[in-house]
C-alpha positions in Angstrom: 2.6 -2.4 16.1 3.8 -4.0 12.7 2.9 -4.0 9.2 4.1 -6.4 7.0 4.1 -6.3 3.3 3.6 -8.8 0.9 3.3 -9.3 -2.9 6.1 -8.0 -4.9 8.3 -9.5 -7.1 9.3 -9.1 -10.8 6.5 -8.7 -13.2 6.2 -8.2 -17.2 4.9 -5.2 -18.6 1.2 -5.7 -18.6 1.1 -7.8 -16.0 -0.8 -7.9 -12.6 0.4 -7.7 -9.0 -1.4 -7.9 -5.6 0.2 -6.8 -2.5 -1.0 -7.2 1.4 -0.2 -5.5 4.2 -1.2 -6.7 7.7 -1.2 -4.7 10.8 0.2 -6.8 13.9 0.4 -5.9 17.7 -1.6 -3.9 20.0 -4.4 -2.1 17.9 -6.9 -0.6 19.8 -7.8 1.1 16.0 -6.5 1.8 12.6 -8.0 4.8 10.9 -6.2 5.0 7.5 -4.6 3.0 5.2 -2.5 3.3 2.4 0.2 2.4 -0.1 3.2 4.9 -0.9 6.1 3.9 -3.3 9.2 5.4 -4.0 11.4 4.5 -6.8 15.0 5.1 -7.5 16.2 8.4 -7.2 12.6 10.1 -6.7 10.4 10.6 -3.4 7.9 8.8 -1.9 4.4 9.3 -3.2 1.1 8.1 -2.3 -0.2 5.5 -4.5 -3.7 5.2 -2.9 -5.5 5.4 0.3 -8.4 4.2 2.1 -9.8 6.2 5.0 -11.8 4.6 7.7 -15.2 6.0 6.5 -14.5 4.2 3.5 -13.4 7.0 1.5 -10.6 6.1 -1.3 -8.1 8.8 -2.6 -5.7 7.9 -5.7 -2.6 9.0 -7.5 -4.2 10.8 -10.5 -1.9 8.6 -12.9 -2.8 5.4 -11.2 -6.5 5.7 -11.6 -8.4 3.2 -13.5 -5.3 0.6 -13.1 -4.4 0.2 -9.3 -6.9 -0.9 -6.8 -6.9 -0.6 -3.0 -9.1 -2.3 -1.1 -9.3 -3.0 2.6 -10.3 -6.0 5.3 -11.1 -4.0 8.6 -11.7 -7.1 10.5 -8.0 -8.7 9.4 -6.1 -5.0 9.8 -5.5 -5.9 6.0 -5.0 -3.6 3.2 -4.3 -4.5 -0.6 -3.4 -2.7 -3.9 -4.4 -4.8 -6.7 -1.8 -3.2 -9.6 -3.4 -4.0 -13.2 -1.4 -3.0 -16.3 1.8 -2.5 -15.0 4.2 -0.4 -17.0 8.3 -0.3 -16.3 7.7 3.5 -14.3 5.2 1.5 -11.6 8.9 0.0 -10.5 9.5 1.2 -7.1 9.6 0.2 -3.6 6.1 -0.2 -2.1 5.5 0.5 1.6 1.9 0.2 3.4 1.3 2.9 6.1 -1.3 3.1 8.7 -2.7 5.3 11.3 -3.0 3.0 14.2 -4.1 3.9 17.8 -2.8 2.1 20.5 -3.6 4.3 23.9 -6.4 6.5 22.1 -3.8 8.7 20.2 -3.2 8.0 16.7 0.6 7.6 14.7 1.6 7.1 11.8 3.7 3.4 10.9 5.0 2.2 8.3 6.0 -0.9 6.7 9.4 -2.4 5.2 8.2 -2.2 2.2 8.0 -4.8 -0.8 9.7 -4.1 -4.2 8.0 -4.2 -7.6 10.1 -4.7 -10.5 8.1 -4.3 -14.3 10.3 -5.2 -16.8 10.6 -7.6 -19.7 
């Protein structure tokens, strides 16, 4: 199983990003998705999530600016980042609970970097 993330890339404060992350490989099921970032010097923290029931969970800072969204057919989730500000810069990964055998685990993308400055 892979997850590839796409989207980053250097952005003006204000500005707007959209990232992907597709699951690849041999997915019997994916229950969650979700975006984490981690930016210099700090820990990872969850951005948003979106659980298979269709349930969303957010950062409390994030809400009202970041979107997450999800294609179940295309094992696709986005985050749709509105009004970026220079503390949004981190590294963004995609995670996923995939099943393969009937047992869910935890991957993890390579991540895709966000840079907000001017």
């Amino acid at each position: 199983v892979q997850l590839q993330a796409s989207g980053g890339g250097l952005v003006q404060p204000g500005g707007s990003l959209r990232l992907s992350c597709v699951a690849s490989g041999s997915i019997f099921s994916i229950a969650d998705m979700g975006w984490y970032r981690q930016a210099p010097g700090k820990q990872r923290e969850l951005v948003a999530r979106w659980a298979s029931g269709g349930t969303t969970h957010y950062a409390n800072s994030l809400l009202g600016r970041f979107t997450i969204s999800r294609d179940s057919a295309k094992n696709t989730v986005y985050l749709q980042m509105n009004s970026l500000k220079p503390e949004d810069t981190a590294v963004y990964y995609c995670n996923a609970k995939v099943s393969v055998d009937g047992d869910y685990t935890d991957y993890w993308g390579q991540g895709t970097l966000v840079t907000v400055s001017s």
